[in-house]
C-alpha positions in Angstrom: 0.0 0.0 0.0 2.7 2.6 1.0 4.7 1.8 -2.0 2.1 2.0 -4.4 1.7 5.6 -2.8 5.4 6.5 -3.0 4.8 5.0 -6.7 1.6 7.2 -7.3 3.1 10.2 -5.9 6.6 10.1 -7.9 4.6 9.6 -10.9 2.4 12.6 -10.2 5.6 14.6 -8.9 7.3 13.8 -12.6 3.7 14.7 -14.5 3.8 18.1 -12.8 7.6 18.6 -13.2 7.1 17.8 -16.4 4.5 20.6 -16.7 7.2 23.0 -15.6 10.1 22.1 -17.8 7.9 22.3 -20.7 10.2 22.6 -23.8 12.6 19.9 -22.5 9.5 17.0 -21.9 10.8 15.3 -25.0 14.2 14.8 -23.4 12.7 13.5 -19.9 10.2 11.1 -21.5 12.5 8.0 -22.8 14.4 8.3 -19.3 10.6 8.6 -17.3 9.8 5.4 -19.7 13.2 3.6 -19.5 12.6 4.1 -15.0 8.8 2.8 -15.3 10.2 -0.4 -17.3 12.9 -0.8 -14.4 10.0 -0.2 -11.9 7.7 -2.7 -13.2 10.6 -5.4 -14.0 12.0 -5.1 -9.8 7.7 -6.1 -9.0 7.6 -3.9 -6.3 
């Protein structure tokens, strides 16, 4: 439960820092995508 929060709140943390950086989403996305592969492959 508590790491599905941490989980839920990083990936709302990143949506809303993404929403800051604006111009430079495009560089963030493939590493936010490459991290949510790791996540899911460690089955937390």
């Amino acid at each position: 439960m508590i790491t599905t929060w941490l989980k839920m709140r990083t990936f709302i943390f990143a949506l809303s820092g993404y929403r800051v950086i604006g111009l430079h989403f495009e560089l963030f996305k493939p590493i936010f995508f490459t991290a949510s592969i790791h996540m899911k492959n460690q089955n937390f």
